[in-house]
N, CA, C and O atoms as CSV, one atom per row, in Angstrom:
chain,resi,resn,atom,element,x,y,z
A,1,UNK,N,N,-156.774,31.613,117.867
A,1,UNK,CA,C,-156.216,32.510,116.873
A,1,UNK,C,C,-154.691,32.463,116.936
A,1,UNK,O,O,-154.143,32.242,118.016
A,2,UNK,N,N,-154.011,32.655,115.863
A,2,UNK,CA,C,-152.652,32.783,115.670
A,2,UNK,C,C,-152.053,33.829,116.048
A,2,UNK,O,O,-152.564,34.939,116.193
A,3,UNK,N,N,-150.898,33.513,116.233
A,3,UNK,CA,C,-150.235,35.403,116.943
A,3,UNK,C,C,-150.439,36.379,115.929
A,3,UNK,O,O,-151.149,37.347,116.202
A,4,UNK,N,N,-149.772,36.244,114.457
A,4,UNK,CA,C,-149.893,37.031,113.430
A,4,UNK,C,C,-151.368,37.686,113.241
A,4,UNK,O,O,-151.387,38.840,112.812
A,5,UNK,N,N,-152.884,36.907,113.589
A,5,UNK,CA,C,-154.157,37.360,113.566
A,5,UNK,C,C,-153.848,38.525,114.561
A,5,UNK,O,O,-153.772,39.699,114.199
A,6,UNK,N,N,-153.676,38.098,115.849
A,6,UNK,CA,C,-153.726,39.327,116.675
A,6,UNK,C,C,-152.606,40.332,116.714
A,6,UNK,O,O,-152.843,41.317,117.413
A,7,UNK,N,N,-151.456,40.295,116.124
A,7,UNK,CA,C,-151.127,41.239,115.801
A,7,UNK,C,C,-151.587,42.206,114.572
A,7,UNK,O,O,-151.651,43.436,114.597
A,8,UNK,N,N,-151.804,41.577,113.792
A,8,UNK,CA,C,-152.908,42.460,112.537
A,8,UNK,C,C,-154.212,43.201,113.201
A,8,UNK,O,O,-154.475,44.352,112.850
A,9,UNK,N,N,-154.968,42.568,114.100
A,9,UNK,CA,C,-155.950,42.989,114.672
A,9,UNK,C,C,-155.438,44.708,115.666
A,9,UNK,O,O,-155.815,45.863,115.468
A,10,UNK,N,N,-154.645,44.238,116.515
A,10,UNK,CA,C,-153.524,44.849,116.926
A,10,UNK,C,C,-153.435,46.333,116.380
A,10,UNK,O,O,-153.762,47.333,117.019
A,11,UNK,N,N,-152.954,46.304,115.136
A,11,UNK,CA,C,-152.390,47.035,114.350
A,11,UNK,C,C,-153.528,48.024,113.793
A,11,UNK,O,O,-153.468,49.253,113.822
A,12,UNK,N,N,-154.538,47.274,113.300
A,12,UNK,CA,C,-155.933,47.571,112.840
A,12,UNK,C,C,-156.034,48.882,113.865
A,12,UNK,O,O,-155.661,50.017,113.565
A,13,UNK,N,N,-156.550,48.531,114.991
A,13,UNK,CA,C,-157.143,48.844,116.149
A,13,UNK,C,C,-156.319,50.394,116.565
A,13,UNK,O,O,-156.739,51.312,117.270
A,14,UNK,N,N,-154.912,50.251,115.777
A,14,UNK,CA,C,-154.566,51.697,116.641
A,14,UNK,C,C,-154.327,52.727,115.356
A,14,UNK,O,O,-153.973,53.900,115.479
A,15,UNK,N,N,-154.621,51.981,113.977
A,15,UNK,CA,C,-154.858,52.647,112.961
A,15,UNK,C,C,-156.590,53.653,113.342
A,15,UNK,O,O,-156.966,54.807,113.136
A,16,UNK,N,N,-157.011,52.804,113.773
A,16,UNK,CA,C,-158.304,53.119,113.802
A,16,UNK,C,C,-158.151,54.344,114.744
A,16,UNK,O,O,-158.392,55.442,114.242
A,17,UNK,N,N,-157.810,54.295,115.941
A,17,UNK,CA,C,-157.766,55.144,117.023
A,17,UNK,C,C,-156.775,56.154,116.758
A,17,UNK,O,O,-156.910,57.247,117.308
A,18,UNK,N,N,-155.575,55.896,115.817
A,18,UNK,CA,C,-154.940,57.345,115.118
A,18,UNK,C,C,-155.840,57.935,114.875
A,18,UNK,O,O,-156.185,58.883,115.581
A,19,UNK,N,N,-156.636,57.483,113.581
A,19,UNK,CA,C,-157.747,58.395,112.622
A,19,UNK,C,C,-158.682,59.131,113.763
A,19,UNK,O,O,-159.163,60.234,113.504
A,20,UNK,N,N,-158.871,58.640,114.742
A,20,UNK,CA,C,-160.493,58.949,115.670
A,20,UNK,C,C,-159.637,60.230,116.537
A,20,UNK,O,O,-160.353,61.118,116.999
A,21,UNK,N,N,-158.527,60.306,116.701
A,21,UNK,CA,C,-157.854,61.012,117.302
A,21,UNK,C,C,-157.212,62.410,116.506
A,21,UNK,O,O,-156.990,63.529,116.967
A,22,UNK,N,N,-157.030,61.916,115.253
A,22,UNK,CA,C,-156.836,62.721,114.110
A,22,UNK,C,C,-158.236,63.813,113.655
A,22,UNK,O,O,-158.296,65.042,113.606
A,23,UNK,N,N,-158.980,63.044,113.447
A,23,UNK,CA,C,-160.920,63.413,113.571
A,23,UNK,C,C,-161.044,64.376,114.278
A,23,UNK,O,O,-161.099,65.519,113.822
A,24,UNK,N,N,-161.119,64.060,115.671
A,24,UNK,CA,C,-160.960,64.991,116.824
A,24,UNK,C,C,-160.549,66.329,116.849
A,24,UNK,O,O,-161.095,67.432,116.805
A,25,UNK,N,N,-158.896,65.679,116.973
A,25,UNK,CA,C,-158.107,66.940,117.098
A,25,UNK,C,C,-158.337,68.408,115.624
A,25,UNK,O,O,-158.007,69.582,115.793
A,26,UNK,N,N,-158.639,68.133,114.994
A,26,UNK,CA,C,-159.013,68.393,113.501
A,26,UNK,C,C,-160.185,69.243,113.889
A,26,UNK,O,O,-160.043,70.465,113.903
A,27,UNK,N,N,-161.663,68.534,114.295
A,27,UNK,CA,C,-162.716,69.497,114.528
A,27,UNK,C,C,-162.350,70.421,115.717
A,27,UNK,O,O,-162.844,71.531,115.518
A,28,UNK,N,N,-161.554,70.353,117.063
A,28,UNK,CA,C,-161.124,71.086,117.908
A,28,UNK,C,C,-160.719,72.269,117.716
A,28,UNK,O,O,-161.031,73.338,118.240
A,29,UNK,N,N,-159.840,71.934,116.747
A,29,UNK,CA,C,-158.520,72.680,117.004
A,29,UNK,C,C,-158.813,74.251,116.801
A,29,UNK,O,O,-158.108,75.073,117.387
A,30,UNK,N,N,-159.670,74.575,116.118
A,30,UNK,CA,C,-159.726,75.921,115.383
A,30,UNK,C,C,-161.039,75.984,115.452
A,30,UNK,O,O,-161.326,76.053,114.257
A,31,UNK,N,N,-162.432,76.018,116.264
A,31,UNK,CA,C,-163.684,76.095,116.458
A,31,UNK,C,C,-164.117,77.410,116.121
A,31,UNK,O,O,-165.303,77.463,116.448
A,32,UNK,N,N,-163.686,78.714,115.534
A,32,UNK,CA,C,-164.130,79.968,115.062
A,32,UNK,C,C,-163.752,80.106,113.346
A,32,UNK,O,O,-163.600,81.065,112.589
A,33,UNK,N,N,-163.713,79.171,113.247
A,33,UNK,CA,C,-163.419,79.689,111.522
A,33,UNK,C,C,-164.708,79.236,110.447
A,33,UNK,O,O,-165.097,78.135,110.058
A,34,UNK,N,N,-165.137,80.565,110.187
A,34,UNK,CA,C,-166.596,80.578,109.413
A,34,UNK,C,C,-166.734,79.433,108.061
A,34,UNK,O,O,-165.856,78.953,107.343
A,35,UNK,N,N,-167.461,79.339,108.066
A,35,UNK,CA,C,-167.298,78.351,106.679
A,35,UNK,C,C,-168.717,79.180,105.329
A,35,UNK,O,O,-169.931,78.987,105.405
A,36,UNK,N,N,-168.299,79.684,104.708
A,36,UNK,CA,C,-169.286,80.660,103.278
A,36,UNK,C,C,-170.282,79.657,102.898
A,36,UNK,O,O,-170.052,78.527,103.328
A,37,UNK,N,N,-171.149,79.785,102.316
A,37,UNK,CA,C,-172.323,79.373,101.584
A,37,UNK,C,C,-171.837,78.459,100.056
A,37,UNK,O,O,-172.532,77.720,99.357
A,38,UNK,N,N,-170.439,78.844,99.910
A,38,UNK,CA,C,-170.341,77.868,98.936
A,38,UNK,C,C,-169.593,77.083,99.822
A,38,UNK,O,O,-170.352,76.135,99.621
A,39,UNK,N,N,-168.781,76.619,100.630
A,39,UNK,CA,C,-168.737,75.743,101.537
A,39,UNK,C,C,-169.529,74.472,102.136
A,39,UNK,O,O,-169.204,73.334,102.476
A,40,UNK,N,N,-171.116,75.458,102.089
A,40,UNK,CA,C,-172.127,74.446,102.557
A,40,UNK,C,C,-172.686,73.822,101.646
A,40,UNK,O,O,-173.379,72.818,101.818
A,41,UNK,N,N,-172.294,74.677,99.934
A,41,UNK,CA,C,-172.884,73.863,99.251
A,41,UNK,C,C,-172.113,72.699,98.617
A,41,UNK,O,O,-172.482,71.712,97.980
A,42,UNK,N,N,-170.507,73.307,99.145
A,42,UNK,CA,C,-170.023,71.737,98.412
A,42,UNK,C,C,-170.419,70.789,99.280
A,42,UNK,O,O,-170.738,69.660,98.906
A,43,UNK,N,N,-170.429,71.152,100.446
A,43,UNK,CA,C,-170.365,69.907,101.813
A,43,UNK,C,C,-171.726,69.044,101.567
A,43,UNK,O,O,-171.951,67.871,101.866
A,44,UNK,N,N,-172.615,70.067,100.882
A,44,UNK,CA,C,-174.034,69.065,100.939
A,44,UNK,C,C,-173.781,68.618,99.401
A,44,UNK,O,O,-173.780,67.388,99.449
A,45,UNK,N,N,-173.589,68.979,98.204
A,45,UNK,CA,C,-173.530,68.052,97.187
A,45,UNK,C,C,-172.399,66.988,97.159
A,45,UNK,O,O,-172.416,66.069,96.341
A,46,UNK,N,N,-171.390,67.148,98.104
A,46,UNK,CA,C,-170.315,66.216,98.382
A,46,UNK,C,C,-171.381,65.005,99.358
A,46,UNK,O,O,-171.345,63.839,98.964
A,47,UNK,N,N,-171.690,65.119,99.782
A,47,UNK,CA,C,-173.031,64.138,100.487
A,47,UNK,C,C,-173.746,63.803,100.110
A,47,UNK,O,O,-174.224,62.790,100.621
A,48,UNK,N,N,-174.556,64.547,98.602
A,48,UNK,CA,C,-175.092,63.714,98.187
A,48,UNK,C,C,-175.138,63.189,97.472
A,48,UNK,O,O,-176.064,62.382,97.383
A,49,UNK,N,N,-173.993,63.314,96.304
A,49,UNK,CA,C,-173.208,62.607,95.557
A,49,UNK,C,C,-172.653,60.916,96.307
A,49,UNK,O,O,-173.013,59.774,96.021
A,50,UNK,N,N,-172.029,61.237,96.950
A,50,UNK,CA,C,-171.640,60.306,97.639
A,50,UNK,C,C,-172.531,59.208,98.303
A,50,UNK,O,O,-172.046,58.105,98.551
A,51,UNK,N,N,-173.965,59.536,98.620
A,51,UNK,CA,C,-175.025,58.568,98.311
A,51,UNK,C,C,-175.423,58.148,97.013
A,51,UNK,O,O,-175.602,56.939,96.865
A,52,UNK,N,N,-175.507,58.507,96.551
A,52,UNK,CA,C,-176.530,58.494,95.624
A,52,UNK,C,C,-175.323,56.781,94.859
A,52,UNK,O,O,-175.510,55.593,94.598
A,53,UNK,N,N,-174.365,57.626,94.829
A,53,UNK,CA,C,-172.804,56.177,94.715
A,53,UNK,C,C,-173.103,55.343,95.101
A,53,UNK,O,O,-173.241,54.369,94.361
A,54,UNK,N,N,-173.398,55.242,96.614
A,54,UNK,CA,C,-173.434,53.920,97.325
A,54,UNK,C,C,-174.227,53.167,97.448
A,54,UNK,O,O,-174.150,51.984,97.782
A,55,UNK,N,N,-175.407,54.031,97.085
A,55,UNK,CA,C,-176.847,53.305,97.339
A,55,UNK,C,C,-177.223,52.981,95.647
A,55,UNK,O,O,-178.058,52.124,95.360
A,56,UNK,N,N,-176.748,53.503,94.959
A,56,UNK,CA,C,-176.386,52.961,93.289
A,56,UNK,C,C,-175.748,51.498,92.849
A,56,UNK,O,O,-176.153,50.643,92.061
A,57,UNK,N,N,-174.732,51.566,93.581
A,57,UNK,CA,C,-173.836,50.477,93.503
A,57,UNK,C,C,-174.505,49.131,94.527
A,57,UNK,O,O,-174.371,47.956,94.186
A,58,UNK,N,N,-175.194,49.533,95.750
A,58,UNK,CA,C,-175.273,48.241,96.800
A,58,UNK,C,C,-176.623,48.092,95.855
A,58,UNK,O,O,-176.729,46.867,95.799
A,59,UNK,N,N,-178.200,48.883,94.737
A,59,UNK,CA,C,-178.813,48.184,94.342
A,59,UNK,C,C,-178.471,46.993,93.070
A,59,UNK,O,O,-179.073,45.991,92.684
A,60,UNK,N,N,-177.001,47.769,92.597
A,60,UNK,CA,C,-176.770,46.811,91.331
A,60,UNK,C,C,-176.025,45.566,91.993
A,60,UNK,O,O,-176.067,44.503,91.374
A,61,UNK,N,N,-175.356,45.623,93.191
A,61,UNK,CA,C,-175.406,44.277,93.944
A,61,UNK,C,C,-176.200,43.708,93.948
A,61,UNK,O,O,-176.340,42.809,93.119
A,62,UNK,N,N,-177.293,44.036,95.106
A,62,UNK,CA,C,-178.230,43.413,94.891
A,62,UNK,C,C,-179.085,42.548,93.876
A,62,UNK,O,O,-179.452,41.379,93.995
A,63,UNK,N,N,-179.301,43.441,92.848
A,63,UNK,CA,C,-180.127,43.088,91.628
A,63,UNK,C,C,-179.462,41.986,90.835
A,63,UNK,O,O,-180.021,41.159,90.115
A,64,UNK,N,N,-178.313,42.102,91.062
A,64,UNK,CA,C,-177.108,41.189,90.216
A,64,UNK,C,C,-177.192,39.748,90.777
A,64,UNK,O,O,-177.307,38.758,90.055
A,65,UNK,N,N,-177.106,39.708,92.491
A,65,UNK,CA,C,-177.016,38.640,92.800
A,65,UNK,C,C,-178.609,37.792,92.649
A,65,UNK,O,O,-178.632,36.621,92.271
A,66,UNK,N,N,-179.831,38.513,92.979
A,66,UNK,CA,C,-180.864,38.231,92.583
A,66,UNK,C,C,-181.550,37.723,91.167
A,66,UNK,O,O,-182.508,36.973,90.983
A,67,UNK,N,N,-180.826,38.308,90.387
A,67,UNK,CA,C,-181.087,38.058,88.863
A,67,UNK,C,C,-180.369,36.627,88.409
A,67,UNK,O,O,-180.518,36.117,87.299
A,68,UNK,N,N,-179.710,36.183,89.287
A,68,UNK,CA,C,-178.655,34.925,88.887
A,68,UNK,C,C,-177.503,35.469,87.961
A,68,UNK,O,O,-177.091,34.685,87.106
A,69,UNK,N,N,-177.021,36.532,88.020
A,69,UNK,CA,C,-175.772,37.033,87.532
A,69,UNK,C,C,-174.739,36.419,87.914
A,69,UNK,O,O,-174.164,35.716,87.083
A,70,UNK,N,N,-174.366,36.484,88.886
A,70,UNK,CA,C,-173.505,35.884,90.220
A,70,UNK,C,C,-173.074,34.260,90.114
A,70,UNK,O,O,-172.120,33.629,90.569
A,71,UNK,N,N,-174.425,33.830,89.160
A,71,UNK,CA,C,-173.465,32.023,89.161
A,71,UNK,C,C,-172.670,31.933,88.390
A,71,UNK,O,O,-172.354,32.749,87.524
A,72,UNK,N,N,-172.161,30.714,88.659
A,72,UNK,CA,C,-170.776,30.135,87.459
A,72,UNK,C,C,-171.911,30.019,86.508
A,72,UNK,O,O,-173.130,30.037,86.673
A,73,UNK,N,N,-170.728,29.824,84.881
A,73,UNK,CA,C,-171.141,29.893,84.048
A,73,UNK,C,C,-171.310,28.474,83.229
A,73,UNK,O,O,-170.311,27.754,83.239
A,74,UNK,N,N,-172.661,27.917,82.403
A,74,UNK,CA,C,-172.812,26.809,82.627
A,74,UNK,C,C,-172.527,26.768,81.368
A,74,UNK,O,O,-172.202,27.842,80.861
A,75,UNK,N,N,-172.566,25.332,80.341
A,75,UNK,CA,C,-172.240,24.919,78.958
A,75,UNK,C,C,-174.110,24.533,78.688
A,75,UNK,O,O,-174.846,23.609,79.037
A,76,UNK,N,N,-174.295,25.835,77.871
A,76,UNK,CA,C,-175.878,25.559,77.264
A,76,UNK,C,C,-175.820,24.328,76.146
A,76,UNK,O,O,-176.653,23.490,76.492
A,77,UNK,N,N,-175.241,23.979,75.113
A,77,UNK,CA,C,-174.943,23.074,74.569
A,77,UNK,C,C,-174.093,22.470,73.969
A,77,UNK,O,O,-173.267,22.333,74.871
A,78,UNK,N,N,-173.460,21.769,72.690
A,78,UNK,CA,C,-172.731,21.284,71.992
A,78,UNK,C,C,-171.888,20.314,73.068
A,78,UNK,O,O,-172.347,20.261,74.209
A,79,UNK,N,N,-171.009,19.754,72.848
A,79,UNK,CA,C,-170.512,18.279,73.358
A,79,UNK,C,C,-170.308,18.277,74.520
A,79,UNK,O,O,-169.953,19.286,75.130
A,80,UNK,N,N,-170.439,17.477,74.897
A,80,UNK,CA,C,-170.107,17.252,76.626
A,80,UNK,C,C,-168.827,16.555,76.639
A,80,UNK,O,O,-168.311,15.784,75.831
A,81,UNK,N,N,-168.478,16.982,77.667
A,81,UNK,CA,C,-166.843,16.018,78.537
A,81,UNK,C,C,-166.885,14.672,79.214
A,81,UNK,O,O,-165.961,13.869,79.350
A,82,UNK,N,N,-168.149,14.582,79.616
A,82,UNK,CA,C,-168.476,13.145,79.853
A,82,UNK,C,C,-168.622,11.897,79.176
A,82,UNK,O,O,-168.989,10.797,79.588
A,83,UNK,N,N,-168.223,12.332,77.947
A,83,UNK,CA,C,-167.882,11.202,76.869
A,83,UNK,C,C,-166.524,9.965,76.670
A,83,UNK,O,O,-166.524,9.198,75.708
């Protein structure tokens, strides 16, 4: 690998461990503060919205690449270039 790979990797890696540390400190910090019933209900339609997205989108992947969507596009007829 090139230096520039592992410095990107590098870089990656403590982005990552900000956020996980950020995460953390975040659920810690304040462990008594109630959260209301409309709270729980955004938290659960925010969840399941947010599936319903992903698992929407990875079947029209799917289906797309399966269906032959996904190939190049061919010349059904009229003149050819090989002339």
């Amino acid at each position: 690998m090139k230096t520039g790979s592992w410095l990107i990797i590098i870089v990656l890696l403590a982005i990552l461990a900000a956020a996980g540390w950020f995460g953390y400190a975040g659920l810690t910090t304040d462990p008594g503060v109630p959260i209301s019933i409309h709270g729980y209900i955004a938290m659960a339609l925010g969840i399941f919205f947010s599936l319903a997205i992903g698992i929407g989108l990875m079947a029209l992947v799917f289906y797309s690449s399966r269906a032959g969507y996904d190939e190049p596009p061919h010349q059904i007829g009229g003149r050819s270039d090989e002339e």
